[in-house]
C-alpha positions in Angstrom: 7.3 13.0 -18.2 7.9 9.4 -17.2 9.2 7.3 -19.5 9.2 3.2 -19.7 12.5 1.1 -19.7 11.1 0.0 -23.5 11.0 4.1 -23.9 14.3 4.8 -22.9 16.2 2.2 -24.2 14.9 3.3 -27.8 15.5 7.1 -26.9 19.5 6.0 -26.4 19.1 4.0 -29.9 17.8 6.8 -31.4 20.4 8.5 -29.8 23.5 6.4 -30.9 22.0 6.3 -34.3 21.8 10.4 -34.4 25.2 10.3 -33.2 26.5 7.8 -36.1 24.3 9.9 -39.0 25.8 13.5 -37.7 29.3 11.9 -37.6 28.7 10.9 -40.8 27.4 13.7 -42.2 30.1 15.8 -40.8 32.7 13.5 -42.3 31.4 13.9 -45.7 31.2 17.7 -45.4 34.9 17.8 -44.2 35.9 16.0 -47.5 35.9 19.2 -48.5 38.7 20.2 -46.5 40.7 17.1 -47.4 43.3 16.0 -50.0 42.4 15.2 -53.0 43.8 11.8 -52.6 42.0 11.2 -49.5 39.8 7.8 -49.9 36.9 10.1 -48.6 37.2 11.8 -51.9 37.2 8.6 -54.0 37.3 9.0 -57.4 36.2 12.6 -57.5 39.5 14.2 -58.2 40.3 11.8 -61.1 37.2 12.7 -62.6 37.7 16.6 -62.3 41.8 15.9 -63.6 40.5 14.1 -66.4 37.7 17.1 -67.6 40.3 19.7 -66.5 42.9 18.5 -69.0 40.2 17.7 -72.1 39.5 21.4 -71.2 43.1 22.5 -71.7 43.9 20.0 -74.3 41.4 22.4 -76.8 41.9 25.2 -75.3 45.8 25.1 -75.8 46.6 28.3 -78.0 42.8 29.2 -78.5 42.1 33.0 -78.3 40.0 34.1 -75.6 36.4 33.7 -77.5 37.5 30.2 -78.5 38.8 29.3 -75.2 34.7 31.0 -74.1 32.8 28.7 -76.6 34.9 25.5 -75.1 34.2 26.1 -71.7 30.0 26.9 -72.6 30.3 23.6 -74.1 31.7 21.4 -71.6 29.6 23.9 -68.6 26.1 22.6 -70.9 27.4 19.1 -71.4 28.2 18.8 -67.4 26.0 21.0 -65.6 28.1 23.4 -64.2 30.4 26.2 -65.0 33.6 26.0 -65.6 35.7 29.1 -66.3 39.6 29.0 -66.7 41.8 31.6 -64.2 45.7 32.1 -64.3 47.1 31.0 -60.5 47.6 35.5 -60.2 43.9 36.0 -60.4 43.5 36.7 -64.0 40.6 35.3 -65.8 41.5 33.7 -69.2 38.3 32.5 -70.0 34.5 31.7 -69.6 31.7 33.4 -67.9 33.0 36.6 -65.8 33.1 35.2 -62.4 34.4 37.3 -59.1 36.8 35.2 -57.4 35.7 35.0 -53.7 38.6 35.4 -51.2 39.1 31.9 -50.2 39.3 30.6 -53.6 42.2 33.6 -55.1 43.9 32.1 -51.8 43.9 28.8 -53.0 45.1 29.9 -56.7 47.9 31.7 -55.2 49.2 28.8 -53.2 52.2 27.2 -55.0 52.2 23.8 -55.6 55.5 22.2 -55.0 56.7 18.5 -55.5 57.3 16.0 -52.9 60.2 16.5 -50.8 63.3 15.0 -52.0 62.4 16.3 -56.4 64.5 19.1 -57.5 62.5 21.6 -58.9 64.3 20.8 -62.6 64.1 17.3 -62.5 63.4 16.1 -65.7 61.1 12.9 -64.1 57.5 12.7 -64.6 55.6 15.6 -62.7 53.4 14.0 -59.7 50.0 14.2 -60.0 47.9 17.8 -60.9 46.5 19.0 -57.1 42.7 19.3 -57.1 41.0 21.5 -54.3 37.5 21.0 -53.4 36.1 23.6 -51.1 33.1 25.3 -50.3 32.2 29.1 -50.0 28.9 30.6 -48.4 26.7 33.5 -49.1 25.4 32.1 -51.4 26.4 28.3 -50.8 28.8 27.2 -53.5 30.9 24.4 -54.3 34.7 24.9 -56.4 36.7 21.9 -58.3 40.2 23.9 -58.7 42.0 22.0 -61.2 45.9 23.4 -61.3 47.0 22.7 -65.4 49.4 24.5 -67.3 47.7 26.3 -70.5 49.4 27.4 -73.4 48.3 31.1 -74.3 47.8 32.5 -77.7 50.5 34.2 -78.9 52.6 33.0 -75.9 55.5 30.6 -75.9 55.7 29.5 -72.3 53.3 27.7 -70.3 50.9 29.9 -67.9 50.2 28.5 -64.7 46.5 28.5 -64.7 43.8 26.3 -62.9 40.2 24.8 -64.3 37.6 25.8 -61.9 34.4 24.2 -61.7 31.3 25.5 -60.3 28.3 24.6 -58.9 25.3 25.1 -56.2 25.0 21.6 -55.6 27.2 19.5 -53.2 27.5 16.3 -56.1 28.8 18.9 -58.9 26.3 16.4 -60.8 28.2 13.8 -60.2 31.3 15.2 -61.3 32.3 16.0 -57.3 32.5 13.8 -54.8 29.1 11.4 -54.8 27.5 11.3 -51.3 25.2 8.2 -52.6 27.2 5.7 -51.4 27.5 7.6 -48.1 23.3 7.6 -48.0 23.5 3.6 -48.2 26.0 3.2 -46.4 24.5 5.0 -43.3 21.1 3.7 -44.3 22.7 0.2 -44.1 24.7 0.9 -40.4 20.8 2.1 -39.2 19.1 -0.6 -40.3 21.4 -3.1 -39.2 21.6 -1.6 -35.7 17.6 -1.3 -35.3 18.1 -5.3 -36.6 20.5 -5.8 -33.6 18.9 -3.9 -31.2 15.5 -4.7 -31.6 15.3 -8.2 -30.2 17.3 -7.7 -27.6 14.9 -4.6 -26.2 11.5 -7.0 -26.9 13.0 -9.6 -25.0 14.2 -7.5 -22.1 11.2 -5.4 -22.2 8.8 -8.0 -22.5 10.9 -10.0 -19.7 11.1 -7.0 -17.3 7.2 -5.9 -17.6 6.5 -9.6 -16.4 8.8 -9.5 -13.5 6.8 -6.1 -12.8 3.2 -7.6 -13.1 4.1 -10.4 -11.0 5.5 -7.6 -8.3 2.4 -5.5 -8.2 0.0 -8.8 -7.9 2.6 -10.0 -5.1 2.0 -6.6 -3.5 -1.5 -7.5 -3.6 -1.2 -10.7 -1.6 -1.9 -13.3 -4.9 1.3 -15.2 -4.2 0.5 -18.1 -6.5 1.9 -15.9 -9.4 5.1 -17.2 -11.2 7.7 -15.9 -13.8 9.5 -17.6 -16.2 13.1 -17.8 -14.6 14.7 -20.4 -17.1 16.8 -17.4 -18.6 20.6 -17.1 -17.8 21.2 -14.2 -17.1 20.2 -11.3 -14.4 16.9 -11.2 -15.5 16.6 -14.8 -15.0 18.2 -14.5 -11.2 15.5 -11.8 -10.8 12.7 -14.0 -11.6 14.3 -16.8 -9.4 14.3 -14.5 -6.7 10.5 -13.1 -7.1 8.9 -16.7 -7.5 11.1 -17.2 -4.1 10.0 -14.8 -2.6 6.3 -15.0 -3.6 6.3 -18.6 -2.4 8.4 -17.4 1.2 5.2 -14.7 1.5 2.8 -17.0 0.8 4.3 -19.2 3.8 4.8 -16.9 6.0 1.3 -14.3 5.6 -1.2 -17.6 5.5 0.8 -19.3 7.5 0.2 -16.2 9.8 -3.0 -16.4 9.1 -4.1 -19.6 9.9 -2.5 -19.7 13.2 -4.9 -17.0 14.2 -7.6 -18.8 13.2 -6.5 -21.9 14.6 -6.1 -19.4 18.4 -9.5 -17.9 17.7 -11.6 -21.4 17.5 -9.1 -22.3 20.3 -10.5 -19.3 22.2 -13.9 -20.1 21.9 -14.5 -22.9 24.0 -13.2 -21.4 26.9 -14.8 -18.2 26.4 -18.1 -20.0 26.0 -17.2 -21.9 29.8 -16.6 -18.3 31.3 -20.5 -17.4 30.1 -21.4 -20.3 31.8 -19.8 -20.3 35.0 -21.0 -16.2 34.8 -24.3 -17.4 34.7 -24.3 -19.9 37.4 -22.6 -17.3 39.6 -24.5 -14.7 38.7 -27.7 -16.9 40.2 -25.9 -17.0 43.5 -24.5 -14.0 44.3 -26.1 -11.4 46.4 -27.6 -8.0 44.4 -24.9 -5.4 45.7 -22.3 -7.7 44.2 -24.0 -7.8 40.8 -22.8 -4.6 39.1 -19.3 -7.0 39.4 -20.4 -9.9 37.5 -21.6 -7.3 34.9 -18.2 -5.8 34.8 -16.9 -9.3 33.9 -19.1 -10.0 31.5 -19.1 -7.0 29.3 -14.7 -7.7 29.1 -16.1 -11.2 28.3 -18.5 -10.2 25.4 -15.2 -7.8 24.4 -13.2 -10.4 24.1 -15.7 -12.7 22.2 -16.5 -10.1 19.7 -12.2 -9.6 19.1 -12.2 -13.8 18.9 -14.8 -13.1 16.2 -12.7 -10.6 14.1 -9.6 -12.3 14.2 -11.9 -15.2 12.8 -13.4 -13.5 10.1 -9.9 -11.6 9.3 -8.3 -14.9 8.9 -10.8 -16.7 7.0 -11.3 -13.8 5.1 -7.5 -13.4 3.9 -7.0 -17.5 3.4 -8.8 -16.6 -0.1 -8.1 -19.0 -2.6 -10.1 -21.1 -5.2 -12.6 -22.7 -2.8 -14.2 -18.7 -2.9 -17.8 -19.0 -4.3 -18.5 -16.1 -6.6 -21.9 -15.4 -7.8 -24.1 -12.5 -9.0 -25.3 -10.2 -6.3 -27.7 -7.3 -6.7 -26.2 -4.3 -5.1 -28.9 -2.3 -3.6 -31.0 -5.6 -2.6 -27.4 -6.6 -0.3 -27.3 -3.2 0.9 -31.1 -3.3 1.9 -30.2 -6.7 3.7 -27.1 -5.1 5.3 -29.4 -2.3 7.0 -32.0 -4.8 8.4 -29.5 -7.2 9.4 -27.4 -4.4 11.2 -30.6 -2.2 12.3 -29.7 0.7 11.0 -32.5 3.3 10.6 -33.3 4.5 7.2 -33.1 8.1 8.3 -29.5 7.2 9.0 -28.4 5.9 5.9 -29.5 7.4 2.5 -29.5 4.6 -0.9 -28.7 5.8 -4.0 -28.2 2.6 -6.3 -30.0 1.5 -9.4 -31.8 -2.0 -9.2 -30.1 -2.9 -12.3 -26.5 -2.7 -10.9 -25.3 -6.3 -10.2 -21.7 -7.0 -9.0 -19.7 -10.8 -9.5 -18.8 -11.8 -5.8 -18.8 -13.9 -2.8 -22.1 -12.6 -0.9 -21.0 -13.4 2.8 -17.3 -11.3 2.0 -19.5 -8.8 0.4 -21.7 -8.1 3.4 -19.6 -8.4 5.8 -17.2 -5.9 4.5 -20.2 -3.8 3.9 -21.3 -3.8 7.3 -18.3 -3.3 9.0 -18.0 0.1 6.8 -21.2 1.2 7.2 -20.6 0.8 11.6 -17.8 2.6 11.5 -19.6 5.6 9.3 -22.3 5.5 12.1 -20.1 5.6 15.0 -17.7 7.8 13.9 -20.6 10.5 12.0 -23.6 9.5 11.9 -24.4 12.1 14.0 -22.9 15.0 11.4 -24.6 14.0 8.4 -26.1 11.8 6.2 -24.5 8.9 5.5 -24.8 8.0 1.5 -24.4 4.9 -0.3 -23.9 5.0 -3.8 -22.7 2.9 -6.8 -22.0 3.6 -10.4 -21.0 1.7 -13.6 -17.3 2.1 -15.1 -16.8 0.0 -18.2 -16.1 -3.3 -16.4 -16.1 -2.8 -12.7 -18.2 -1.0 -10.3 -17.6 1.3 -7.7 -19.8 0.8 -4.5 -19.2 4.0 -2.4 -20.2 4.7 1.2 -19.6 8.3 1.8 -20.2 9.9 5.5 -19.7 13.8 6.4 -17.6 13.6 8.8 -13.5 14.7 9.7 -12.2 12.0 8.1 -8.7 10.6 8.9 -4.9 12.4 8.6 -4.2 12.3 5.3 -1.0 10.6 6.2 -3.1 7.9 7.7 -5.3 6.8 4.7 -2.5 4.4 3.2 -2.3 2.8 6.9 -5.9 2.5 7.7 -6.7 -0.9 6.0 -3.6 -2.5 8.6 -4.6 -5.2 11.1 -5.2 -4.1 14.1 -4.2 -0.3 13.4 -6.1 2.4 14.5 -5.6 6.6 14.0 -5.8 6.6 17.6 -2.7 5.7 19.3 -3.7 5.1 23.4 -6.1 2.3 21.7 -8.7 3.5 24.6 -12.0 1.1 24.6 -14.1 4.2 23.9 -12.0 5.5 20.9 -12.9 2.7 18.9 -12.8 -1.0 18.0 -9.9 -3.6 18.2 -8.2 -2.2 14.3 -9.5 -4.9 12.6 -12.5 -3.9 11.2 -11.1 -2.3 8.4 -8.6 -5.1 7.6 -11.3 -7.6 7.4 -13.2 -5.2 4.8 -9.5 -5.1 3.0 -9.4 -9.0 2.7 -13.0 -9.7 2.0 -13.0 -7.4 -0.9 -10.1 -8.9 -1.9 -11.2 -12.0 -2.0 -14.1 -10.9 -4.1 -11.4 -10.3 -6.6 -11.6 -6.3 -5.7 -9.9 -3.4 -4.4 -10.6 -1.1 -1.3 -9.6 2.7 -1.6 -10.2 5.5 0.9 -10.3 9.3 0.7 -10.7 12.5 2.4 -13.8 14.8 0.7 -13.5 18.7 0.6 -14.1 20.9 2.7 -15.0 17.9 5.0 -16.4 14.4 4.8 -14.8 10.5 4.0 -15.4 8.1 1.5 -14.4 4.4 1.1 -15.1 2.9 -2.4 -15.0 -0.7 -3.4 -14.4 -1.6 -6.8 -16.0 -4.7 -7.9 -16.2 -6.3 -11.2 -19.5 -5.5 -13.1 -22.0 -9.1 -13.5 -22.5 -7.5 -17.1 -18.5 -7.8 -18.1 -17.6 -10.7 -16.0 -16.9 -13.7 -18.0 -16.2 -16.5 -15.4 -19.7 -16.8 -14.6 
C-alpha cells in the first residue's frame, strides 16, 4: 500500500510514541526487580515498613491464633493478605499459604549491613529491606517485609518477614502506584502530538502545494505559483518550481510562437509557387504536364504541414483570450461528419441530444476531426467506427472508438508528441506529418480537458476526451 508523506510521518509519531509508552511500561514492571530505595519505587517501601512493623508491634509474643486474628484484620482493612513466615520457611501465622520457589529464595537471603558495620555494633540498624517481586502461574505480586518478631514463649528474637499478597500490580495502593506513571506518559504523548502536529500540517500542507503546482506544470499551465516566502528547504523548493514554471513557459510558447510566426511566413511564398504553377502550367506542352503535377501535389504537402504547424501553435498558445461556450455534442459531431464528408455508413453516433460540453467550439472540432481522419485512414476499412459520449459526475467523456490494431502499447504515452509518429522511416504513404495528434492534445487542452488513448481487447483503439459537463460547469 502507498502511503502519503502526511501518512508516514504520523506512522513514525506513532511509532516514537509506542516506543516511549513500552519503555515506560517496561520500566515500571522492572521496579519490581529494583531496590527498595530505588526512586522508581517511591514511597512504596515506606508504606509496606510502616504496616509491616504495626503488624509485629501486636503480634510481638501473641500465640499463633492471635498472631491469625491480627493479620485477618489488617488483610480486610487493606485488601490483601498478609501472612507472617520465619526467614527458614516456617509459617508463623495467617492464612496457609505455599511459598513459591522464588519467594523461600528471597526469605533465605541474609540481609547484611553496609560494608564497613561490624555485625555487633551497637549503632542504629540501617533500614528494614523490602522486596517486591512478582511470581506467575497465576500472576501475583509479594511485599517481603524482613522484621524481627518476638515468639511466644521465646526469649530471642526470630528472624521472620511480613509478606503481603495480592493479584493486583498497586497492592491497592499499598505497592508501588503506577498512576502517576499513567499521567506522566499521558502527559509526554500529548505534549509530543502538541509538538509534532504543527510542524506535519505545515510541511504537509506546504509539500501537497509544491506537488499540485508540479502536476499542473506537467500539464503545460505554467502560470501557477507557490508560496516561496518560507526559509527553509521547502521554501528553496518553491523558488525553484515558480522558476522553473516561468523558464517553461518561456521557452515552450516561446517555441511556439516562432512556429507560428515561420508558418504565416510560409504562406506567402507558398501561395506565389501556386501561382507561378498555374501560369506555367498554361504554357507547357501536354507530355510535360504529369511534371507540373508532381510539383504541385509536394506543393499542396507542404501547404497542408504550413497549416498544422499553424493550428498546433495557435492551439497550444492557450491562455485567457480562449472563448468557452456550451456546445451540444452530437449536433458538433453531425457538423464534423458533413464538414469532413464522411459517409454515415462509416461512422456510427451514439450520443444523447441532451449531452452538452463547456468549450471552445473551433478547438473542439478541429480536435475532433483530426481523430475521426485518422480512425478512417488507419480502419475504416475493418470496422465500424463508433462515437460515443457519456456523463461522469462533472465531466464528460467523448469517445471515438475504431476496430482496428491499435498502436504498441509502449507507444500510447508518445503518440500525443509533435511530430511523432509509430512509424519510424516517416514514408509519405504511412501517414501524416506527426502532428495531428498533437494538435488534438493542445486543442483539448485548451478547452480545459484531457486527451487519453488505449488499446481495446482482443483488438480495436479508442481515444477519449474528457470535457467538463455544461450541467456542472460554473464559469459560464
Amino acid at each position: 500500500m502507498r502511503l502519503n508523506l502526511l501518512s508516514k510521518i504520523w506512522f513514525w509519531v506513532f511509532i516514537n510514541l509506542l516506543v516511549l509508552g513500552i519503555v515506560l511500561f517496561f520500566i515500571f514492571n522492572l521496579q519490581f526487580n529494583f531496590s527498595p530505595n530505588s526512586p522508581l519505587l517511591g514511597a512504596a517501601n515506606e508504606r509496606i515498613e510502616v504496616v509491616a512493623e504495626m503488624i509485629v508491634t501486636d503480634s510481638n509474643g501473641k500465640t499463633r491464633a492471635e498472631i491469625d486474628e491480627i493479620l485477618k484484620k489488617y488483610s480486610d482493612d487493606y485488601g490483601l493478605t498478609f501472612t507472617l513466615f520465619a526467614n527458614t520457611g516456617e509459617q508463623l501465622g495467617g492464612k496457609d499459604l505455599a511459598l513459591p520457589t522464588r519467594i523461600k529464595e528471597v526469605l533465605g537471603t541474609e540481609f547484611k549491613p553496609p560494608p564497613g558495620l561490624p555485625a555487633n555494633s551497637k549503632r542504629p540498624p540501617p533500614p528494614r529491606r523490602v522486596n517486591i517481586e512478582r511470581t506467575t502461574s497465576p500472576t501475583t505480586y509479594w511485599a517481603i517485609a524482613r522484621v524481627p518478631v518476638i515468639e511466644k514463649g521465646k526469649s530471642e528474637n526470630t528472624k521472620a518477614s511480613v509478606i503481603a499478597t495480592s493479584d493486583s500490580i498497586t497492592g491497592n495502593g499499598l505497592f508501588p502506584n503506577p498512576s502517576p506513571w499513567i499521567v506522566l506518559a499521558l502527559i509526554i504523548l500529548g505534549l509530543s502530538a502538541l509538538i509534532w502536529f504543527p510542524f506535519v500540517w505545515n510541511l504537509n500542507k506546504s509539500i501537497s502545494k509544491l506537488t499540485s503546482a508540479t502536476e499542473q506544470i506537467a500539464d503545460e499551465n505554467f502560470t501557477i505559483r507557490v508560496d516561496d516566502k518560507r526559509k527553509d528547504e521547502i521554501g528553496r523548493l518553491g523558488k525553484s518550481v515558480n522558476h522553473l514554471a516561468e523558464r517553461l513557459s518561456d521557452f515552450v510558447y516561446g517555441q511556439k510562437r516562432f512556429l507560428g510566426d515561420i508558418s504565416h511566413e510560409e504562406n506567402s511564398p507558398l501561395a506565389r509557387i501556386n501561382w507561378a504553377l498555374s501560369l506555367l502550367e498554361n504554357k507547357t506542352e501536354t507530355e510535360n504536364q504529369k511534371y507540373i503535377e508532381n510539383v504541385r501535389e509536394e506543393v499542396e504537402l507542404m501547404a497542408k504541414l504550413v497549416d498544422e504547424l499553424l493550428a498546433y501553435s495557435k492551439a497550444g498558445m492557450k491562455g485567457t483570450d480562449v472563448q468557452m461556450e456550451i456546445i451540444g455534442v452530437r449536433q458538433l459531431a453531425e457538423e464534423v461528419m458533413i464538414r469532413e464528408k464522411f459517409a454515415e455508413s462509416d461512422i456510427k453516433i451514439e450520443i444523447d441530444d441532451d449531452i452538452e460540453v463547456h468549450a471552445n467550439r473551433n478547438f473542439l472540432s478541429k480536435a475532433l476531426s483530426n481523430v475521426l481522419r485518422n480512425a478512417v485512414r488507419y480502419a475504416g476499412d475493418k470496422d465500424e467506427i463508433i462515437l460515443k459520449a457519456d456523463k461522469e459526475k462533472e465531466t464528460v467523456n467523448l469517445k471515438i472508438i475504431d476496430g482496428g490494431d491499435g498502436v504498441p502499447e509502449s507507444e500510447l504515452n508518445r503518440i500525443f508528441e509533435p511530430l511523432y509518429r509509430v512509424e519510424k522511416d516517416r514514408a509519405r504513404k504511412t501517414g501524416g506529418s506527426g502532428l495531428g495528434l498533437a494538435i488534438v492534445k493542445t486543442c483539448i487542452e485548451a478547452c480545459d480537458g484531457k486527451v487519453s488513448a488505449k488499446n481495446l481487447k482482443p483488438k480495436g483503439f479508442e481515444i477519449t476526451f474528457t470535457l467538463k459537463s455544461a450541467d456542472f460547469d460554473t464559469s459560464v
